[in-house]
C-alpha positions as CSV (number, residue, x, y, z in Angstrom):
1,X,-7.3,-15.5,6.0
2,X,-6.4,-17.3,2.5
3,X,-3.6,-18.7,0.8
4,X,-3.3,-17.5,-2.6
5,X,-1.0,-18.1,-5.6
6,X,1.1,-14.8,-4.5
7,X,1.0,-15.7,-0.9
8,X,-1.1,-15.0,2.2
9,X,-3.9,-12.8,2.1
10,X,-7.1,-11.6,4.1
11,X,-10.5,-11.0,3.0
12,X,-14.1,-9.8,3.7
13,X,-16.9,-11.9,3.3
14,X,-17.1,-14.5,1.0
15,X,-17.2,-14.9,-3.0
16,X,-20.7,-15.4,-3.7
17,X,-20.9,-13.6,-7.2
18,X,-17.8,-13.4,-9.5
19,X,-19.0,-9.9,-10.5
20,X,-19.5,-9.0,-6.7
21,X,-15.6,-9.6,-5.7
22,X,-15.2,-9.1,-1.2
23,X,-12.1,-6.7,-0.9
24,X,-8.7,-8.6,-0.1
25,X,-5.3,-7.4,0.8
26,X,-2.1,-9.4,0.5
27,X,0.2,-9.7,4.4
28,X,3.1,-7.7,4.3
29,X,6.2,-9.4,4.3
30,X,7.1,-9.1,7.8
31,X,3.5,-10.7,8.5
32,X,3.0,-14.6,8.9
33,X,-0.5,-16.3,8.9
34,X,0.1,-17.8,12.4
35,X,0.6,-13.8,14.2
36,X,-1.8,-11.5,11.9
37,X,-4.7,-10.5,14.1
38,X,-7.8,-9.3,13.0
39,X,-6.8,-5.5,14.1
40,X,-4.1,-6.4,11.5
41,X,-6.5,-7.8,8.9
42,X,-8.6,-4.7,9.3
43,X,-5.4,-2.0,8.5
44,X,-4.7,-4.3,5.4
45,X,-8.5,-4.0,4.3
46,X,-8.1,-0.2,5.0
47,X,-5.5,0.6,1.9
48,X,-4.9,2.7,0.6
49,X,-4.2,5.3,2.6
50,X,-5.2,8.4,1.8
51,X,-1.9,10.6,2.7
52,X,-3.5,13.9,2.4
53,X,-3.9,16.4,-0.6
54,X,-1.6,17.4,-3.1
55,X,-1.7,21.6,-3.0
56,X,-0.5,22.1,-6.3
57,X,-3.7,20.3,-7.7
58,X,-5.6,19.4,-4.7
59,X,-5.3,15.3,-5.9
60,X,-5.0,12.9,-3.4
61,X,-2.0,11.5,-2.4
62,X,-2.4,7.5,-1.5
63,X,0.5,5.2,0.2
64,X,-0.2,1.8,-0.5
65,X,1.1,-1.8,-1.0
66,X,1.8,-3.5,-4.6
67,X,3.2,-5.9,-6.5
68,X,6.8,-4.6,-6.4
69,X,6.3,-3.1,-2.6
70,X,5.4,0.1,-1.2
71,X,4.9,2.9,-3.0
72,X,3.0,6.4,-3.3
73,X,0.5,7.6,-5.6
74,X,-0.3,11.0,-6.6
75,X,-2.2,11.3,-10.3
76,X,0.1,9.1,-12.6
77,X,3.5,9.8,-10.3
78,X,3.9,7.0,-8.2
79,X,7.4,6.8,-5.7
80,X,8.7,3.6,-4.2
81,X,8.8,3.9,0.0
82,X,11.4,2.4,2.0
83,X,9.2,-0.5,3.8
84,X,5.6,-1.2,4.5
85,X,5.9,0.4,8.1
86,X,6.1,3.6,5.9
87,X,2.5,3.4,4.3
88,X,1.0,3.9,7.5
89,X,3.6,6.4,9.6
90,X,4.2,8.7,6.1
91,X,3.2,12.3,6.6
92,X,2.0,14.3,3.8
93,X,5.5,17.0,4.1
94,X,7.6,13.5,3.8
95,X,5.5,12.6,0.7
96,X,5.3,15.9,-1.3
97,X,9.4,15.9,-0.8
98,X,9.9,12.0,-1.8
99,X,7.4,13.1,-4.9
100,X,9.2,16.2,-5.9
101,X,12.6,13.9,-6.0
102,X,12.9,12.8,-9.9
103,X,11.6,9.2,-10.5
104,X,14.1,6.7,-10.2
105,X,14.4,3.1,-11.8
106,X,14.5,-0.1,-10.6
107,X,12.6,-1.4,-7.5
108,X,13.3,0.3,-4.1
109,X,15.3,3.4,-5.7
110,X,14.1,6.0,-4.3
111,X,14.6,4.2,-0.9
112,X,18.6,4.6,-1.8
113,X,18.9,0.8,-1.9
């Protein structure tokens, strides 16, 4: 666990070599430091999430966390999800419908918020 200029976040291993970065993953915001546990730590170091394959183009289709929340990626088409819950319980039928839905603007959009 580390506190880092965005927040809480966990990491593997330690930086030894600035060209050798560990993998780290930001807490979700329902998360605290005090609660995460290390099944929780490894889930977070486990994203993205591969969805399953897109059947038009047999791309993958990832859920995963960012900057502005959580969101889908399938080649360049990305698509906001309703909450982090979401980028683990997400099917790939639920995905290929939110995808097909035109892209919306503005954060949380497609969510209908």
């Amino acid at each position: 666990m580390k506190a880092g200029r965005y927040g809480p976040y966990v990491q593997v291993g330690e930086m030894n070599d600035p060209k050798d970065k560990p993998k780290t993953a930001s807490l979700f915001s329902t998360m605290s430091p005090e609660s995460i546990t290390f099944d929780d730590a490894v889930r977070l170091l486990s994203l993205p999430r591969t969805v399953g394959t897109h059947p038009g183009d047999d791309q993958p289709v990832l859920a995963q966390n960012g900057r502005y929340g959580p969101y889908l990626t399938w080649g360049k088409e990305t698509r906001s999800l309703e909450d982090e819950d979401q980028i683990f319980t997400i099917d790939l039928p639920d995905a290929l419908k939110l995808l097909a839905q035109p892209k919306q603007r503005g954060r949380r959009a497609a969510a209908g918020h």
